[in-house]
Chimera marker file (.cmm) of the C-alpha trace (Angstrom):
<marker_set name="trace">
<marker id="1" x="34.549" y="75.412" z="11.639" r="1" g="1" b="0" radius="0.5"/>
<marker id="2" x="37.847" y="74.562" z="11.465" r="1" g="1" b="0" radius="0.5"/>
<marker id="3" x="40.912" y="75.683" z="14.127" r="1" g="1" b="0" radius="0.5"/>
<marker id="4" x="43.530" y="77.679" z="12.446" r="1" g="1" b="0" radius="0.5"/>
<marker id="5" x="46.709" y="78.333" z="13.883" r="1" g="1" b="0" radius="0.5"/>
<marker id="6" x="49.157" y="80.972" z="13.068" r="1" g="1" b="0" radius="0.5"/>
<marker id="7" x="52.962" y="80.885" z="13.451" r="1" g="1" b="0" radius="0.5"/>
<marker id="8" x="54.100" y="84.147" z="15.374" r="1" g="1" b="0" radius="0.5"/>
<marker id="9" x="56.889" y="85.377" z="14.420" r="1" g="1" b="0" radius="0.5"/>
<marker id="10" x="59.276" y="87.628" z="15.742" r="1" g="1" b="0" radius="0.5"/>
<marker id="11" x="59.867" y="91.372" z="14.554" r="1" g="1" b="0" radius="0.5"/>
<marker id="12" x="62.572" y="93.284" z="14.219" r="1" g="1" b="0" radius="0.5"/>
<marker id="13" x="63.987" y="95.749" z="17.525" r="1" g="1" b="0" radius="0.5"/>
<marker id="14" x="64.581" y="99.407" z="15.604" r="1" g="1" b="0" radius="0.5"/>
<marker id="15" x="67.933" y="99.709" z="14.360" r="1" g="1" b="0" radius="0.5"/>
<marker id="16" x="70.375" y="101.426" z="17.268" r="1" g="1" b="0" radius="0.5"/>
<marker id="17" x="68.003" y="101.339" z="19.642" r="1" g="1" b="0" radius="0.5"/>
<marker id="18" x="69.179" y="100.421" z="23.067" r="1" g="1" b="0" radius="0.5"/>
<marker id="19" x="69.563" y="96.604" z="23.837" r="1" g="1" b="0" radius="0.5"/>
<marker id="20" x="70.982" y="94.479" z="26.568" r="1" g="1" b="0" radius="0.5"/>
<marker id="21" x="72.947" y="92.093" z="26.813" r="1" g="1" b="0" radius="0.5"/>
<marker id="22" x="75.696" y="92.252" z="24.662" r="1" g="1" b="0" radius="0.5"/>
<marker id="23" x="75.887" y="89.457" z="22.005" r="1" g="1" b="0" radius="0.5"/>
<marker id="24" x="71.979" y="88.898" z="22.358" r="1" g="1" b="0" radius="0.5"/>
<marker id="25" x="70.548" y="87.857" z="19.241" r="1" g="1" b="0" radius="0.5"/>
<marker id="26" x="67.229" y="88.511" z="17.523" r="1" g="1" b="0" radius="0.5"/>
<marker id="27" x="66.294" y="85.729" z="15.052" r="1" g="1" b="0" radius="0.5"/>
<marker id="28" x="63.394" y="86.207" z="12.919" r="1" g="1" b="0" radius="0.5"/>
<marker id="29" x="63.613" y="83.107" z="11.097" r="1" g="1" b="0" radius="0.5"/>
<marker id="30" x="64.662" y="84.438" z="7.832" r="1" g="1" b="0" radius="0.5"/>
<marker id="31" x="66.453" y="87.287" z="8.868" r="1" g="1" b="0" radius="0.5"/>
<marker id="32" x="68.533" y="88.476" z="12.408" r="1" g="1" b="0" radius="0.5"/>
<marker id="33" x="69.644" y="91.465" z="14.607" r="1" g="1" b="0" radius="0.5"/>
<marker id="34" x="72.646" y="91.357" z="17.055" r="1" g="1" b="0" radius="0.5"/>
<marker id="35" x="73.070" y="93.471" z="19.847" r="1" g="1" b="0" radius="0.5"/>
<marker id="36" x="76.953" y="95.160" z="19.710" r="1" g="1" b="0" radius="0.5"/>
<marker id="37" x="77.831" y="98.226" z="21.870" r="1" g="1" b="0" radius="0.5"/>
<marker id="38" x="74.377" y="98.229" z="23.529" r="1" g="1" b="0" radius="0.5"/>
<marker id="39" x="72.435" y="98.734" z="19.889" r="1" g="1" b="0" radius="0.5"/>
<marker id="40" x="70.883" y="96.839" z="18.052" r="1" g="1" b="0" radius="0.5"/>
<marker id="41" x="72.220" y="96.020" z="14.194" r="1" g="1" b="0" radius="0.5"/>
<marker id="42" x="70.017" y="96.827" z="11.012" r="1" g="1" b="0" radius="0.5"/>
<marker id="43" x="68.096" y="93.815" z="9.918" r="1" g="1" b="0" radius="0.5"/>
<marker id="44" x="70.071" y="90.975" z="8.035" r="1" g="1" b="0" radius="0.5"/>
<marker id="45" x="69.120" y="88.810" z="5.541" r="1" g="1" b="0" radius="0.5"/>
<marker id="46" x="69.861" y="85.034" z="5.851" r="1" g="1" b="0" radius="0.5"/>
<marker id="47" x="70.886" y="83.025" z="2.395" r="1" g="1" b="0" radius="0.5"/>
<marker id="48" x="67.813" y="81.596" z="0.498" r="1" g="1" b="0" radius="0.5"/>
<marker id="49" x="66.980" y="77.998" z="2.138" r="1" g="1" b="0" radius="0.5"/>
<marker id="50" x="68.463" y="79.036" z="5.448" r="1" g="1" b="0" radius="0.5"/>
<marker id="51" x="66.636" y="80.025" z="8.698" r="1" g="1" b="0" radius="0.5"/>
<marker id="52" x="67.964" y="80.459" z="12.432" r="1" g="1" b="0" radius="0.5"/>
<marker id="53" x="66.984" y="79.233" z="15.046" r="1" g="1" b="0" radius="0.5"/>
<marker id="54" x="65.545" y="79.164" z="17.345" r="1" g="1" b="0" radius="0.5"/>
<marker id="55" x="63.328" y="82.185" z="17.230" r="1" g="1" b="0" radius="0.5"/>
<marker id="56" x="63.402" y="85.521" z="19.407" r="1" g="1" b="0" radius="0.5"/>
<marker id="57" x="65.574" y="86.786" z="21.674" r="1" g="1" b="0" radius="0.5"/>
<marker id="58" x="68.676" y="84.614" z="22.646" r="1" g="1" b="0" radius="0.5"/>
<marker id="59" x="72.697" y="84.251" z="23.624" r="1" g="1" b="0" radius="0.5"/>
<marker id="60" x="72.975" y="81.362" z="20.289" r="1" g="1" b="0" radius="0.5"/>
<marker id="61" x="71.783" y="80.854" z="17.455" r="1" g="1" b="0" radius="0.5"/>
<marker id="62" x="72.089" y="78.183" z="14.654" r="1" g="1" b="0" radius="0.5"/>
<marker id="63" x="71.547" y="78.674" z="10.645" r="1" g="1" b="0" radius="0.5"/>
<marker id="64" x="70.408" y="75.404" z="8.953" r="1" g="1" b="0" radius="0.5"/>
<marker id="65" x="69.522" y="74.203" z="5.829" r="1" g="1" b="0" radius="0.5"/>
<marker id="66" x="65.296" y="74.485" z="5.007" r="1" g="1" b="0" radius="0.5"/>
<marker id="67" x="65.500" y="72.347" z="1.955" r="1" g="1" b="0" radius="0.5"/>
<marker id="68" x="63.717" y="74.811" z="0.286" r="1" g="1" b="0" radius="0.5"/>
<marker id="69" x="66.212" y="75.716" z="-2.525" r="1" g="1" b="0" radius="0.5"/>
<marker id="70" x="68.716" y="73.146" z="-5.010" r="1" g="1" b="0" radius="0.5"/>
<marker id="71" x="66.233" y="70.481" z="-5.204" r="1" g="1" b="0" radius="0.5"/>
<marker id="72" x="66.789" y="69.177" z="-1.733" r="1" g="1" b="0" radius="0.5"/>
<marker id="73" x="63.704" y="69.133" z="-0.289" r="1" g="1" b="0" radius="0.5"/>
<marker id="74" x="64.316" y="67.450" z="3.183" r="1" g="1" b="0" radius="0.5"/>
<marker id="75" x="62.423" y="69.818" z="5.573" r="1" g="1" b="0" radius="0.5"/>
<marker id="76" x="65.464" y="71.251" z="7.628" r="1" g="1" b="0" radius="0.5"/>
<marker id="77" x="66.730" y="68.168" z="8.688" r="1" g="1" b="0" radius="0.5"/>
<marker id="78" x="70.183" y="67.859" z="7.076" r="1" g="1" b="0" radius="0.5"/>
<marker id="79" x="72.648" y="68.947" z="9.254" r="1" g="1" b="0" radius="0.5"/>
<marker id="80" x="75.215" y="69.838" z="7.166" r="1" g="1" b="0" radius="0.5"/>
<marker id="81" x="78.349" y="71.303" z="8.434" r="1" g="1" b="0" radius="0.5"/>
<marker id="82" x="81.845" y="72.715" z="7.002" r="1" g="1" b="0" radius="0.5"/>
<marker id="83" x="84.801" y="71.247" z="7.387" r="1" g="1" b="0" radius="0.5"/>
<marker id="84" x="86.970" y="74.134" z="7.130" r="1" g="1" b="0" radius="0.5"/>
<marker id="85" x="89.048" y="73.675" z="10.343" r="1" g="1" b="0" radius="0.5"/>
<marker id="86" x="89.712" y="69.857" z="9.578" r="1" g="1" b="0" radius="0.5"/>
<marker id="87" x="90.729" y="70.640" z="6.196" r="1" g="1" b="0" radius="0.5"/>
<marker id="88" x="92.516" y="73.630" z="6.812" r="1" g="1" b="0" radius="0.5"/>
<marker id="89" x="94.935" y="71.147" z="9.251" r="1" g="1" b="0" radius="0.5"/>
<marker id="90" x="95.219" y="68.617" z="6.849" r="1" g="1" b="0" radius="0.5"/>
<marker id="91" x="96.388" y="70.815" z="3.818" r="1" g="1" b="0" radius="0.5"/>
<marker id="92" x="98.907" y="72.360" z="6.642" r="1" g="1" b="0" radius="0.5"/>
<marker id="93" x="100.365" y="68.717" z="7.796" r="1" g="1" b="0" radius="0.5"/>
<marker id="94" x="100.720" y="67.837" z="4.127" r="1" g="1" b="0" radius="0.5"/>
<marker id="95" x="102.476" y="70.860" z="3.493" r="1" g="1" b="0" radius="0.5"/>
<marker id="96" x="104.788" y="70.170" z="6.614" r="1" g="1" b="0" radius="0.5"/>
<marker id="97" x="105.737" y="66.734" z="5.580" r="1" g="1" b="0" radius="0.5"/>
<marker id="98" x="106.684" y="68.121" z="1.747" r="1" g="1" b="0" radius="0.5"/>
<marker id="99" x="108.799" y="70.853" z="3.340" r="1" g="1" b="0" radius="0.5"/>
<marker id="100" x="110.469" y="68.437" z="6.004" r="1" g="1" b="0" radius="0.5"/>
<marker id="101" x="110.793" y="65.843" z="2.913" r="1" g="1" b="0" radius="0.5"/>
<marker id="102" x="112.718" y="68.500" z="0.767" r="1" g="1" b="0" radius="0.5"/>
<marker id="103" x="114.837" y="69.688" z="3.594" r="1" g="1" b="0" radius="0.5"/>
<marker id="104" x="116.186" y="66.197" z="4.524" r="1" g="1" b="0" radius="0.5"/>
<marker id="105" x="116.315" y="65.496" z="0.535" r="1" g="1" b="0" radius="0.5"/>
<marker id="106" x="118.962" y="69.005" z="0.253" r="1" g="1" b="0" radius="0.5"/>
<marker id="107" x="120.665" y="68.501" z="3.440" r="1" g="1" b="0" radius="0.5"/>
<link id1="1" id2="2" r="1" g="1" b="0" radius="0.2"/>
<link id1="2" id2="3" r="1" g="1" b="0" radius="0.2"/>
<link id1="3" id2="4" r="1" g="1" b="0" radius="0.2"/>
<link id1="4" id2="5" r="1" g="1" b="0" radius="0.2"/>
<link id1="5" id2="6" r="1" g="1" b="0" radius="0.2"/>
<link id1="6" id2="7" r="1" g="1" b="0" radius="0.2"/>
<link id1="7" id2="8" r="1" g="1" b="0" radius="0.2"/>
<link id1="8" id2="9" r="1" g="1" b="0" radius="0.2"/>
<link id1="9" id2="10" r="1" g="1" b="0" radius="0.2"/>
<link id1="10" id2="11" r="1" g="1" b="0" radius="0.2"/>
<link id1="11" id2="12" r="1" g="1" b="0" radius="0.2"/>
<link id1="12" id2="13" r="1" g="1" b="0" radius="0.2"/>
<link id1="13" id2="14" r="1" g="1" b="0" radius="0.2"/>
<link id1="14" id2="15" r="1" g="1" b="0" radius="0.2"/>
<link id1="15" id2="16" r="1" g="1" b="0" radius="0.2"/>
<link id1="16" id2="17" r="1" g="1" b="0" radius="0.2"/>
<link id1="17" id2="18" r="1" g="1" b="0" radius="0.2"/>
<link id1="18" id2="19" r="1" g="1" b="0" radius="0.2"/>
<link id1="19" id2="20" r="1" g="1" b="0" radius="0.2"/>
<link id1="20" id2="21" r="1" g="1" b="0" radius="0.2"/>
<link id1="21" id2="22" r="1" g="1" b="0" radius="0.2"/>
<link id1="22" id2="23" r="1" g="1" b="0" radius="0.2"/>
<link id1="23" id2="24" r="1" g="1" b="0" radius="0.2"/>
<link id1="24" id2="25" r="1" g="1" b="0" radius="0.2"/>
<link id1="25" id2="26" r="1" g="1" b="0" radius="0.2"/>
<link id1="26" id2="27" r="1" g="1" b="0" radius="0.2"/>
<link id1="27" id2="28" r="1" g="1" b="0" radius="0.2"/>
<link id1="28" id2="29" r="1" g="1" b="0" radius="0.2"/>
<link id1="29" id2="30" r="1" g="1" b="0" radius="0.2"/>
<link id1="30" id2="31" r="1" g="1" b="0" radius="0.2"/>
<link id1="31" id2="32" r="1" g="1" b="0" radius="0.2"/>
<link id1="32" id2="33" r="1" g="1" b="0" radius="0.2"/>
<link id1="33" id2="34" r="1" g="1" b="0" radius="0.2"/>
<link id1="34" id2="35" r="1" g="1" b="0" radius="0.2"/>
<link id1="35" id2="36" r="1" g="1" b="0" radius="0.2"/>
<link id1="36" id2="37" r="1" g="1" b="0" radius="0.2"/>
<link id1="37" id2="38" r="1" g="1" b="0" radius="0.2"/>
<link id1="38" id2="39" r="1" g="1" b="0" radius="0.2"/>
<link id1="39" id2="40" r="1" g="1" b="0" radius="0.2"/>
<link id1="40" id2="41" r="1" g="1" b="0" radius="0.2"/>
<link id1="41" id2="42" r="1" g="1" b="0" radius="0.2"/>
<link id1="42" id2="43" r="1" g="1" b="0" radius="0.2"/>
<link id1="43" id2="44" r="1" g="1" b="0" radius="0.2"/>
<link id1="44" id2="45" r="1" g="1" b="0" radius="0.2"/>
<link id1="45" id2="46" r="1" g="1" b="0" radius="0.2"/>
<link id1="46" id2="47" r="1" g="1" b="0" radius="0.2"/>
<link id1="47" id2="48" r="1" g="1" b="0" radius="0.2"/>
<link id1="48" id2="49" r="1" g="1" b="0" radius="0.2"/>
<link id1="49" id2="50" r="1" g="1" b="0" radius="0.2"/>
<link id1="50" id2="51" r="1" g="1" b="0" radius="0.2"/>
<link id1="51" id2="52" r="1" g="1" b="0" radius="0.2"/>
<link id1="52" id2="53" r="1" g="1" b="0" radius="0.2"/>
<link id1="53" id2="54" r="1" g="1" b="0" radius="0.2"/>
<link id1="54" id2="55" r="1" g="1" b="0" radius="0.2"/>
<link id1="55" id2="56" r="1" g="1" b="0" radius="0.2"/>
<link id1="56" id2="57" r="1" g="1" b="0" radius="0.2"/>
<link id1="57" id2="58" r="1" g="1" b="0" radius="0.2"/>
<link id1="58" id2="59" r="1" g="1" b="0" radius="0.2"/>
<link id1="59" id2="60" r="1" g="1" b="0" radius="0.2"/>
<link id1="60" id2="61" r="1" g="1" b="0" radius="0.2"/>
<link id1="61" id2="62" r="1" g="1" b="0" radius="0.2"/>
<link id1="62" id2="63" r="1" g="1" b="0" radius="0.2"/>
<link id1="63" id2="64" r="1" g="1" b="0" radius="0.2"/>
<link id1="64" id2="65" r="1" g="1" b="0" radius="0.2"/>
<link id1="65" id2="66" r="1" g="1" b="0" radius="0.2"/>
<link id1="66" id2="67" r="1" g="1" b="0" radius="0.2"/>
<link id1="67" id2="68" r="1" g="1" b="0" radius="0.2"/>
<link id1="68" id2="69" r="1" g="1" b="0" radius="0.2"/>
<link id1="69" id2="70" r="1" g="1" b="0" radius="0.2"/>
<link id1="70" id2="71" r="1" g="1" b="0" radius="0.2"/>
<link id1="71" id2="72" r="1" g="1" b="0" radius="0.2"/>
<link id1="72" id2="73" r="1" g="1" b="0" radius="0.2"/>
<link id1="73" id2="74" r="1" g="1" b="0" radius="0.2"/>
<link id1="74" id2="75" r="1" g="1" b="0" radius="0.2"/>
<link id1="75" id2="76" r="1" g="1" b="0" radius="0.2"/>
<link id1="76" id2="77" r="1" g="1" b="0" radius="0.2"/>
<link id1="77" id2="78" r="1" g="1" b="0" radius="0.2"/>
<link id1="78" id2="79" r="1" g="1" b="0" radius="0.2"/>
<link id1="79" id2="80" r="1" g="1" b="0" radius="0.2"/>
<link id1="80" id2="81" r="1" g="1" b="0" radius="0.2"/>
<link id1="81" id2="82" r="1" g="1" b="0" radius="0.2"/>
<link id1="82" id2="83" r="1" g="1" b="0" radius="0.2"/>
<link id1="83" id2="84" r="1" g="1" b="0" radius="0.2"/>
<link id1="84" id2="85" r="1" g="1" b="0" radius="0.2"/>
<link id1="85" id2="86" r="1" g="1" b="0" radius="0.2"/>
<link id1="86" id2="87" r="1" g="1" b="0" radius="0.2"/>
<link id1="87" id2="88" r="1" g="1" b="0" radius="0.2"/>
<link id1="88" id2="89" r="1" g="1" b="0" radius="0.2"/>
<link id1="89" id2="90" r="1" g="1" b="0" radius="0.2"/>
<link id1="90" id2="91" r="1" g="1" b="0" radius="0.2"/>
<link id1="91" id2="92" r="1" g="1" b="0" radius="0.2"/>
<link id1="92" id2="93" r="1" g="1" b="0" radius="0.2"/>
<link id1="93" id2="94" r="1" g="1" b="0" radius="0.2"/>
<link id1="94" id2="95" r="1" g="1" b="0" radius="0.2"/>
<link id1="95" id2="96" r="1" g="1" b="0" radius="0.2"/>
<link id1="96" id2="97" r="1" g="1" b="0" radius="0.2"/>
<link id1="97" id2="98" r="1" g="1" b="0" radius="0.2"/>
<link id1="98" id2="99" r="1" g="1" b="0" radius="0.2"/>
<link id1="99" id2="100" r="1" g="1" b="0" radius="0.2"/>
<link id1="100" id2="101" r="1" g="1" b="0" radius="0.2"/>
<link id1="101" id2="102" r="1" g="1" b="0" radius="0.2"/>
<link id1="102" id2="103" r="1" g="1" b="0" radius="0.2"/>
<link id1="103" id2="104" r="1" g="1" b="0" radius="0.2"/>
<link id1="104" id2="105" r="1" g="1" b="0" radius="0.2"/>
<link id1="105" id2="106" r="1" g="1" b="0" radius="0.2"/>
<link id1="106" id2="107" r="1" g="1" b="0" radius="0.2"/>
</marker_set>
């Protein structure tokens, strides 16, 4: 006979019941709770091919990439990330120089 294993995972606290502390999360892998005002949130769902981690009860959590959906099978382990902030400070230096470049230009 063979061993079989299960993967336990965690379930969700009722919605507005009490929790402590603040900020706590509850990741489920595929969905998530937070704890605001001492309650807890109603169950949300995470994007297809995402999951946080890691699972349970805890002050941070992290959504990556499963590589389950857009052909990219890679098991999790991309780690992309945005670039939003870098971007956002490049589009607002180029926009700086243009406007110092057309005030020196009219002055």
């Amino acid at each position: 006979m063979g061993l079989v294993t299960t993967t336990a995972e965690r379930r969700a606290e009722a919605e507005g019941a009490d929790c402590s502390p603040e900020g706590q999360w509850n990741c489920m892998p595929r969905t998530w709770q937070r704890c605001a005002d001492g309650k807890w949130s109603q169950v949300m769902n995470l994007s297809d091919g995402t999951i946080c981690t890691p699972a349970g009860l805890t002050e941070e959590i992290t959504i990556e990439h499963d590589g389950s959906v857009n052909g990219t099978d890679d098991g999790g382990g991309s780690r992309r990330t945005s670039d939003g902030t870098r971007s956002s400070v490049s589009r607002f230096l180029v926009l700086w120089v243009l406007a110092m470049l057309i005030q020196w230009r009219w002055s």
